[in-house]
C-alpha positions as CSV (number, residue, x, y, z in Angstrom):
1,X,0.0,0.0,0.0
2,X,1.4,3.6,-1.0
3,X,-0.3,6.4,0.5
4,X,-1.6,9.2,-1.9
5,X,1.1,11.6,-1.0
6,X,3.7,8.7,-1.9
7,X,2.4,8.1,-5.3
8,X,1.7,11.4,-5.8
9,X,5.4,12.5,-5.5
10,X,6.4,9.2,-8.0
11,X,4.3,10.4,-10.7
12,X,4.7,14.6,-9.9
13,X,1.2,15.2,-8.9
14,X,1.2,18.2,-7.0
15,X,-2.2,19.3,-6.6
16,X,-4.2,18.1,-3.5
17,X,-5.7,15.0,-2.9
18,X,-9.6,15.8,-3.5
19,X,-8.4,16.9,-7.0
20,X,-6.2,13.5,-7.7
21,X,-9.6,11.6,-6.4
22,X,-11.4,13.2,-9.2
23,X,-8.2,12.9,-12.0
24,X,-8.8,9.5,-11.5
25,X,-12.2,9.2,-11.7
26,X,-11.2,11.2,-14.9
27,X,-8.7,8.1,-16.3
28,X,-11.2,6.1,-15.0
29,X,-14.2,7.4,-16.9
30,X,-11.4,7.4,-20.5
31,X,-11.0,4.0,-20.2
32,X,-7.2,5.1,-18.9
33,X,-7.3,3.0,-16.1
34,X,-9.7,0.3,-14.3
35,X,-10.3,1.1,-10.8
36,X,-11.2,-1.7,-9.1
37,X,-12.8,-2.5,-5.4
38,X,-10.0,-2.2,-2.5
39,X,-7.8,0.0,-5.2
40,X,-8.4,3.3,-3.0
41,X,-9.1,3.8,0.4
42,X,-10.2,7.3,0.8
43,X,-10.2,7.6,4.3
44,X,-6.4,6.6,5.1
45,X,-5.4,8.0,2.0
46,X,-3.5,5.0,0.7
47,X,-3.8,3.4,-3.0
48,X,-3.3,-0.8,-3.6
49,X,0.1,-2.0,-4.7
50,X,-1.7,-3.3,-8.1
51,X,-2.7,-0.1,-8.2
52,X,-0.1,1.4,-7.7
53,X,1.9,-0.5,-9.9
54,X,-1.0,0.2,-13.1
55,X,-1.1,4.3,-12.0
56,X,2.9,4.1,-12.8
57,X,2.0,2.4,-15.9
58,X,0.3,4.9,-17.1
59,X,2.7,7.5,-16.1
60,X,5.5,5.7,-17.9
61,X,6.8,5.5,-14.3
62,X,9.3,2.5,-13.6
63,X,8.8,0.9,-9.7
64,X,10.9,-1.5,-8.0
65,X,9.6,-4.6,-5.7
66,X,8.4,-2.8,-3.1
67,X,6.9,0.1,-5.1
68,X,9.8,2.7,-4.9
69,X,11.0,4.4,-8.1
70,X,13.2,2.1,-9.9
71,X,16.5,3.5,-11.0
72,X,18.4,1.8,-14.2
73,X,22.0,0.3,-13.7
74,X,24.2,2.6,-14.5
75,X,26.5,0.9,-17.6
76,X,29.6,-0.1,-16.8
């Protein structure tokens, strides 16, 4: 689980989080994304690791195991 603020700052969504309730209702409603039962929890703020993991999808946003931003190997 990933709170809003959390997956807010891995995809650089800065407005507040009434507003990225209602963006995705937006992707949602553009066949963007499926929001499923369990996805959000509005009332501790926190979004599903599937969830999560198709938000960065869409954001072309690359996570590691356990949902962090992934950064590439540097090449040696």
């Amino acid at each position: 689980m990933k709170t809003f603020k959390q997956m807010k700052a891995q995809i650089d969504f800065c407005q507040t989080d009434d507003f990225f309730l209602e963006y995705l209702q937006r992707l949602m409603a553009a066949e963007v994304i499926q929001i499923n039962d369990g996805d959000i929890d509005v009332n501790s703020k926190t979004l599903s690791d599937d969830f999560c993991e198709r938000l960065a999808n869409v954001y072309g946003v690359n996570l590691d195991e356990e949902l962090n931003l992934a950064t590439p190997d540097k090449e040696k």
